[in-house]
C-alpha positions in Angstrom: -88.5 204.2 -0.4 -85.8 204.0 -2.9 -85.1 201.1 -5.2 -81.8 200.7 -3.2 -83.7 200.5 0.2 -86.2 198.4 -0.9 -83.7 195.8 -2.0 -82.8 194.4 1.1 -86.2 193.7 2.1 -86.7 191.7 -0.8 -83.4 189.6 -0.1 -84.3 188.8 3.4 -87.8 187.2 2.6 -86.0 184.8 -0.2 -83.7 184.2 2.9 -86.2 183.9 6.1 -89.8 183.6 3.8 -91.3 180.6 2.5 -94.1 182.1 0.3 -97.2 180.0 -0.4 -97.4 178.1 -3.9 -94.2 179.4 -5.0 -90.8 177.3 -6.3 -89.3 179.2 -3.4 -85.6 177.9 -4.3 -85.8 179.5 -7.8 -86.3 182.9 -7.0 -83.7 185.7 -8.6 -80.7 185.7 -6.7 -81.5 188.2 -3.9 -85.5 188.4 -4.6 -85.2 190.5 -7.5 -88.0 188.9 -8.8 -90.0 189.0 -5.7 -92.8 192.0 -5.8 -92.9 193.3 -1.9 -95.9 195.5 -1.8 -95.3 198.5 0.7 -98.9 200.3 0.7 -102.2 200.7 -0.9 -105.4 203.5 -2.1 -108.2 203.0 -3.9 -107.9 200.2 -6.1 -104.1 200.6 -6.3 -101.2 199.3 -4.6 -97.5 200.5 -4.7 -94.6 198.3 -4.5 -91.1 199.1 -2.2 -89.7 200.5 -5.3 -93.0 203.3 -5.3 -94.3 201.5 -8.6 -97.8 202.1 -8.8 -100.6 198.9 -9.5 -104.4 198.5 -10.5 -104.7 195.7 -8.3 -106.7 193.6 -11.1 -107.0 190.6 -8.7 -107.7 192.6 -5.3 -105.2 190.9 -3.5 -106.5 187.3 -4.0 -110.0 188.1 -4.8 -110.4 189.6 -1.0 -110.3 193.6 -1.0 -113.7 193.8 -1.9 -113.1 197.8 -0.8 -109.6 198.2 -2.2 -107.4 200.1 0.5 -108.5 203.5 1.4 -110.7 202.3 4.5 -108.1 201.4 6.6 -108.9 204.7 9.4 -112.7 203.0 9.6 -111.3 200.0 10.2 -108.7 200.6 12.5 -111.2 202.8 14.6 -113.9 199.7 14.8 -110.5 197.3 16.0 -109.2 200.1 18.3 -112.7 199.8 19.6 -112.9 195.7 20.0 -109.7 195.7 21.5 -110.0 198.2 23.8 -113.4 196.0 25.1 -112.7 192.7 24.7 -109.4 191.5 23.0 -110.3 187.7 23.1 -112.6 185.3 23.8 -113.1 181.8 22.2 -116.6 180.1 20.8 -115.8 177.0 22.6 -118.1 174.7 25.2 -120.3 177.1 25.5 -118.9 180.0 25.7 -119.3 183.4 23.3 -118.6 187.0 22.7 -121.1 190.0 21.3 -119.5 190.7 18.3 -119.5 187.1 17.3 -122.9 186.6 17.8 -123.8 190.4 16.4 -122.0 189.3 13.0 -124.1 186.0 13.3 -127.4 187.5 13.6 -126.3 190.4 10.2 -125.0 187.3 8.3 -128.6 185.4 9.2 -130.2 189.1 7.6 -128.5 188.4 4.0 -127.5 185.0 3.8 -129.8 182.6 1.1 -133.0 181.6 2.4 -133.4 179.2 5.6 -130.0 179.8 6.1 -129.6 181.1 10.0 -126.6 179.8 11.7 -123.1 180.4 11.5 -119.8 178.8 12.3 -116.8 180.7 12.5 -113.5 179.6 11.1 -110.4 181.7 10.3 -110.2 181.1 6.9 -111.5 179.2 3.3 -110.7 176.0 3.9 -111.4 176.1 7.6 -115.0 176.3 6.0 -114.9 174.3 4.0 -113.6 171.5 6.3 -115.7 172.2 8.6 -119.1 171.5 5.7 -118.0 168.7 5.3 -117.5 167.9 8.7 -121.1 169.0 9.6 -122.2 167.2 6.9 -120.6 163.9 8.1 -122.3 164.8 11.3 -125.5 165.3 10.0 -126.0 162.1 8.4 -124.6 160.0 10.9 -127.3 161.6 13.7 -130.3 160.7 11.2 -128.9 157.2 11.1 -126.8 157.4 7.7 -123.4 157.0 8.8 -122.4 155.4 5.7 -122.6 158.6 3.8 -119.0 159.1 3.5 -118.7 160.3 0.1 -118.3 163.8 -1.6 -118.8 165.0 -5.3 -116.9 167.9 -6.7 -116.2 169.4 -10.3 -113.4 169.0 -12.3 -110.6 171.5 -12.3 -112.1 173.0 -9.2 -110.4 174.2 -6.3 -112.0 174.6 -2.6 -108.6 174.4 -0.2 -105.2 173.4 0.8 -105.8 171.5 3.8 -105.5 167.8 3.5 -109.3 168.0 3.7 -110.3 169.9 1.5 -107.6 168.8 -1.1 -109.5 165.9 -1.2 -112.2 168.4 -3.7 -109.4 168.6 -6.4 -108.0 166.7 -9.0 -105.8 168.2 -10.2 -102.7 166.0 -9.2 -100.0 168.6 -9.1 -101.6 169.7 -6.3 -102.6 166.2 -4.9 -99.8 163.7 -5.5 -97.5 165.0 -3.3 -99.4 164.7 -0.4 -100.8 161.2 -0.7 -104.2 159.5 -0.8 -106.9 161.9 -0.5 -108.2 162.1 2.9 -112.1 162.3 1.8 -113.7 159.9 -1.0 -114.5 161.9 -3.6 -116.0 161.4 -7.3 -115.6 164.4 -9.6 -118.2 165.4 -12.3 -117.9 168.1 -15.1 -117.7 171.5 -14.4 -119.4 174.2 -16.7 -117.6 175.7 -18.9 -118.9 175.1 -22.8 -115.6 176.3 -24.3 -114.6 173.7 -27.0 -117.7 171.8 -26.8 -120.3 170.5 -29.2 -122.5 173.4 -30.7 -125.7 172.1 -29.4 -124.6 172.7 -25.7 -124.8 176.4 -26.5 -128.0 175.9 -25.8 -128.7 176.5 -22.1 -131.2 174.0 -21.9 -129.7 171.2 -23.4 -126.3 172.0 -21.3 -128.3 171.8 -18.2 -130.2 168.5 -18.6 -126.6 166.8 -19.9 -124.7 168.0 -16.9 -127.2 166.8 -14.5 -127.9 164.0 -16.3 -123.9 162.8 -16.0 -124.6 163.7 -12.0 -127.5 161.7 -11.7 -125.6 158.8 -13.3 -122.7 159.4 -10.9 -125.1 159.3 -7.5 -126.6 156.1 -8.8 -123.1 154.2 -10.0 -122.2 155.2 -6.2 -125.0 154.5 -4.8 -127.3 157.4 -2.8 -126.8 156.2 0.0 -122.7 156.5 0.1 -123.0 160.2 -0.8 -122.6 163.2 1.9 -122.4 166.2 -0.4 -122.3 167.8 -3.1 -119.8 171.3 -3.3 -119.8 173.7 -5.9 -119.3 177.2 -6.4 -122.2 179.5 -8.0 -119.3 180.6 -10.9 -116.0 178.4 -10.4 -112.8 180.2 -9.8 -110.4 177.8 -11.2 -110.8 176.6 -14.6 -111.4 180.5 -16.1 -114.3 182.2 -13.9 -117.1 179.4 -15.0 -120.4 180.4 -15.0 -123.5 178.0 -14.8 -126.2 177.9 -17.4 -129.7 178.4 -16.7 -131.4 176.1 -14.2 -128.2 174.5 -13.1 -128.1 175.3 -9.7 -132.1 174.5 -9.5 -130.7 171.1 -11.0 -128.0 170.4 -8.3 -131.3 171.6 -5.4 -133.6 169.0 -7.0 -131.2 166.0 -7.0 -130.2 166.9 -3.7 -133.8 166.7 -2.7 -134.2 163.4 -4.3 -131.3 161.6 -2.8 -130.3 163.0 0.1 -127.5 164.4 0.2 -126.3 168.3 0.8 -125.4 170.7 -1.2 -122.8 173.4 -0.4 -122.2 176.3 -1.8 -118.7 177.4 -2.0 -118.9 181.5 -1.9 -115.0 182.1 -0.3 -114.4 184.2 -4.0 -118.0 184.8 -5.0 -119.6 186.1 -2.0 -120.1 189.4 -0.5 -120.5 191.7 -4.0 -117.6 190.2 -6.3 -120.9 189.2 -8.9 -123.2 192.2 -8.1 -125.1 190.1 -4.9 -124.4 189.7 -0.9 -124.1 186.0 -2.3 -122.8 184.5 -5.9 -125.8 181.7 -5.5 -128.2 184.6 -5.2 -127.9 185.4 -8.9 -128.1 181.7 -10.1 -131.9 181.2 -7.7 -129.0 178.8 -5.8 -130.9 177.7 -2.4 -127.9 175.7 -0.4 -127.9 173.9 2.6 -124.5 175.4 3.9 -122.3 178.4 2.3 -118.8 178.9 2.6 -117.4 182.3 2.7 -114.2 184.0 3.7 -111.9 186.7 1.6 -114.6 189.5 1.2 -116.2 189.3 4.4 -113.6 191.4 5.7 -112.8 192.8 2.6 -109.1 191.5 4.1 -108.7 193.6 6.5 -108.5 190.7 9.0 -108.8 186.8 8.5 -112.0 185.7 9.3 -114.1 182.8 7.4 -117.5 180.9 8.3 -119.7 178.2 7.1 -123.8 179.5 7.0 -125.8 176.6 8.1 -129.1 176.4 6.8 -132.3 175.5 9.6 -132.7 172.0 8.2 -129.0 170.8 9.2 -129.1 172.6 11.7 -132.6 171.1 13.3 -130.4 167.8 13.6 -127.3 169.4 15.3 -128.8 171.1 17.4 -130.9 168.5 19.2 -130.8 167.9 22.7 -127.3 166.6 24.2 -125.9 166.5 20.8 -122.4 167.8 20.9 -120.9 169.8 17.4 -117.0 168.2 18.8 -115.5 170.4 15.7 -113.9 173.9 16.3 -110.8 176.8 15.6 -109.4 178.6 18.4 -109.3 181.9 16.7 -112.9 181.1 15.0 -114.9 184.4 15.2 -111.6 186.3 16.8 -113.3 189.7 17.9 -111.1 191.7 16.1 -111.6 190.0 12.8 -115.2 190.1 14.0 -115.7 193.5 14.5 -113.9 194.4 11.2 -116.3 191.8 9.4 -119.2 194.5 10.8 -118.0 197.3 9.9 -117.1 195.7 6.4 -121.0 194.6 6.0 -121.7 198.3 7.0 -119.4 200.1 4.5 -120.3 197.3 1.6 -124.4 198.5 2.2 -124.0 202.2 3.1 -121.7 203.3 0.0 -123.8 201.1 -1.9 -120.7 198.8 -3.3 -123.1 196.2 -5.0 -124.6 199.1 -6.6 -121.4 199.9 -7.8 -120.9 196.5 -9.6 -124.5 196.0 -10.7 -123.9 199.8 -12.4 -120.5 199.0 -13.8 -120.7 195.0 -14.8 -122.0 195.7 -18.1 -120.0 197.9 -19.4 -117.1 195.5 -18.1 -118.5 192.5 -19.7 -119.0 194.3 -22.7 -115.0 195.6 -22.8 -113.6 192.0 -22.2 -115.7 190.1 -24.5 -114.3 192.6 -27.2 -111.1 190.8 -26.3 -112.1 187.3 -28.5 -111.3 189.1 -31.2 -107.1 188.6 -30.6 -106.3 186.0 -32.3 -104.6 184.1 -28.9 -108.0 184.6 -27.1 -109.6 181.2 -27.5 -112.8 182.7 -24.7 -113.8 185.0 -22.4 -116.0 184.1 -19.4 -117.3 185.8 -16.2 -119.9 188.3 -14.8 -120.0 190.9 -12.2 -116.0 192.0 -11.8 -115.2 188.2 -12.0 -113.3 187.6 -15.5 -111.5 185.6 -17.4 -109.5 185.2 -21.1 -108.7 181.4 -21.8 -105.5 181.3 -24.2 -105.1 179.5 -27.3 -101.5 178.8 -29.0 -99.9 177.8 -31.5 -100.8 174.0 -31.8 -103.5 172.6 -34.2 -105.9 171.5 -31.0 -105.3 175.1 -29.4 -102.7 174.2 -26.7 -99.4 175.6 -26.6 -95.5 174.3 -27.7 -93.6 173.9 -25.0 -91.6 176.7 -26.4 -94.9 179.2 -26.7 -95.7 178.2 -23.4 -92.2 179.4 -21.9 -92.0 182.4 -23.7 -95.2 183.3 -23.8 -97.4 182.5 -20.9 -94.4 181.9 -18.2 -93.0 185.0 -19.4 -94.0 187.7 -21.5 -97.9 188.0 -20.6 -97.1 188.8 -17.1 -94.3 190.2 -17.7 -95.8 192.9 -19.7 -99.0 193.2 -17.8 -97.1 194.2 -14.4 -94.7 196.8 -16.7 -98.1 198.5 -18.0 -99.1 198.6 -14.4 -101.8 196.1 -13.5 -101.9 193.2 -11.4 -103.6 190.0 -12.8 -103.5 186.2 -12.6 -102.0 184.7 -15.4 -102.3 180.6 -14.8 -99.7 178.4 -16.7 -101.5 175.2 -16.3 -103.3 172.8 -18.7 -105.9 175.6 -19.9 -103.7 178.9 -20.0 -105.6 181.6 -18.7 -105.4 185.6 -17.4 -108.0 186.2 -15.3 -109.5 189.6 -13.0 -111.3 190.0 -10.0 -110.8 194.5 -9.7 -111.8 195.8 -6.1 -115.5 196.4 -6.3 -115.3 200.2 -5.6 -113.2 200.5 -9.0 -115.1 203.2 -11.3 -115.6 202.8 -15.2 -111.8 204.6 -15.8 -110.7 201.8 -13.7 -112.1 199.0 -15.2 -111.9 200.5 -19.2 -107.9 201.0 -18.2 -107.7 197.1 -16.8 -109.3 195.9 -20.1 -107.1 197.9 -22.6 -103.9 197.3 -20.5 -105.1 193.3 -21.2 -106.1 194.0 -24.8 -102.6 195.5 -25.4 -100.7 193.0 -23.9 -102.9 190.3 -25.5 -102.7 191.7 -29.2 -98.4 191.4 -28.4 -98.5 187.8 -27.7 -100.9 187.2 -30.6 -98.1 188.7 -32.8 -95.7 186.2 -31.3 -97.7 183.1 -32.0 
């Protein structure tokens, strides 16, 4: 498609298309700045124009299997629908492949983990943990746990639910009080700390130490859960140190409340393991996961319920009054089996567990640009956190403009790869590369960022 074709399509969506967490009104005139991807392979995509991408994000950390697939997957659909085109998981009432892709997920899922409920999407499941969680207490006689903790700087949703796991106020003022009580503790990340936190030990026991002090100053018995993802998304790809998540299990234990693991980015191979938590000895009480258990080939999410909530729901005459029409659809059903199938039988995780080394070792070269302030991640999950031009690190208002708004992703899409460059209070860029992506792929993502990088450092 010619650039000439393609620019009508653009024009139309900035006339009919309200895109999500975009300033929609200050768009190029026509969409000229709007990328309209047409088709992908491999671990590319091409735009209407025919401009070739390494998608460095795949998609929004879903395409676990990049794009070539799409013939497997639309035989397994053709298949579904030709069967069974629809059928709800509602007053008892269910499907095969619904309950086929509950008994695999059972097969991989953390330990004592053996029940799922379907959702269509990440913050469907994530509303619906802390729904079950709600409902949990209240049957054992604790209604008044009514409280959640979450980190700071994280991100688990857009719902007014799950917004309520934020606080970051851009994305929570407009929308009101939060709809859940919430108390917020400190995330990970060491970057700009004390030099004695380097120390994983010492990191650990202050962390938990401030969220043992927050459970008490609430009071145990007000708190419901406890979310957290095993390497946080937002905030730079954050990952925890040594007996962190061991940590969150034993203070769970103690008082009472659950602990849910937030795996919609980190699960299904984007760290090397079926589950993120997996690599961290993380043993949850509920997992949220959506994105690559379809590899985005259809929408599908789900909560994993581990046996001990699910010993209380389940009891006799208790109704679960929570639920999603299109929660374990049959189409995005049978794509999520065929995605578990392709993920084990061309050994993706393999892939990553082969290749993850060599990444880690190409973008921690990157600290050596004078604008790169850290690099964090593991598995294909990384991050560069930016440092400017002001004594504390931050950036000018003017750097900021011209640097992060503008050139760094500007330059990064001209040299062909897509990545997330964030423009908030910690300026980041940050990849998540399809897991099928082979050593040229990823060595080609980290000089395109090391290029790009060493330009804006000569700007500072």
């Amino acid at each position: 498609m010619t650039a000439a074709a393609a620019q009508p399509i653009a024009a139309i969506a900035q006339r009919h298309l309200l895109l999500n967490m975009t300033a929609n009104g200050s768009l190029g005139g026509e969409g000229e700045d709007l990328l309209v991807v047409r088709r992908g392979e491999g671990p590319y995509v091409d735009d209407t124009d025919g401009t070739r991408y390494i998608d460095g994000l795949s998609g929004l950390y879903c395409c676990q299997l990049g794009y070539s697939y799409g013939p497997e997957f639309a035989e397994a659909a053709e298949r579904q629908l030709r069967e069974l085109s629809y059928s709800p998981l509602w007053t008892g009432s269910a499907h095969p492949t619904a309950i086929e892709l509950a008994e695999r997920l059972s097969r991989i899922a953390p330990v004592d983990i053996e029940h799922t409920f379907f959702s269509s999407g990440g913050a469907e499941a994530v509303e619906t943990a802390w729904k079950i969680a709600r409902r949990y207490h209240a049957l054992r006689g604790e209604p008044g746990r009514v409280k959640a903790i979450a980190r700071r700087g994280a991100y688990h949703g857009l719902t007014v639910g799950t917004l309520s796991f934020t606080d970051d106020p851009g994305l929570t003022e407009p929308y009101g009080p939060p709809a859940i009580d919430t108390r917020f503790v400190s995330n990970t990340s060491r970057f700009g700390l004390a030099p004695e936190f380097a120390d994983d030990e010492v990191w650990t026991a202050w962390l938990l130490a401030e969220l043992e002090a927050t459970i008490l100053a609430e009071g145990p018995e007000t708190v419901a859960m406890l979310i957290a993802e095993p390497v946080q998304n937002r905030g730079g790809c954050i990952t925890p140190p040594r007996g962190y998540w061991q940590g969150l299990r034993a203070l769970a234990d103690r008082y009472g409340f659950l602990l849910v693991a937030d795996e919609v980015i980190t699960g299904f191979g984007r760290l090397g393991e079926w589950f993120g938590g997996d690599r961290y000895d993380a043993r949850p009480d509920m997992v949220t996961v959506a994105k690559g258990i379809t590899s985005g080939y259809a929408p599908l999410g789900a909560t994993l319920v581990g046996t001990k909530v699910t010993d209380v729901l389940n009891r006799p005459g208790v109704v679960l009054n929570h639920g999603y029409t299109f929660a374990g659809h049959p189409l995005s059903a049978a794509i999520a089996l065929r995605n578990l199938e392709i993920l084990e039988r061309d050994h993706v995780l393999d892939n990553v567990r082969a290749l993850q080394g060599d990444l880690a070792q190409r973008m921690a070269a990157l600290k050596d640009l004078p604008i790169v302030g850290d690099v964090r991640g593991t598995g294909f999950f990384y991050s560069c956190e930016l440092v400017g031009d002001l004594d504390d690190g931050g950036f000018s208002d003017l750097a900021r403009a011209g640097l992060i708004a503008d050139l760094i992703p500007r330059r990064l899409r001209e040299a062909g790869l897509l990545a997330r460059v964030y423009n908030r209070s910690a300026p980041l860029v940050q990849i998540a590369p399809p897991l099928i992506s082979d050593r040229s792929v990823l060595d080609r993502i980290a000089a395109i960022i090391a290029g790009v990088l060493a330009e804006a450092s000569a700007r500072i």
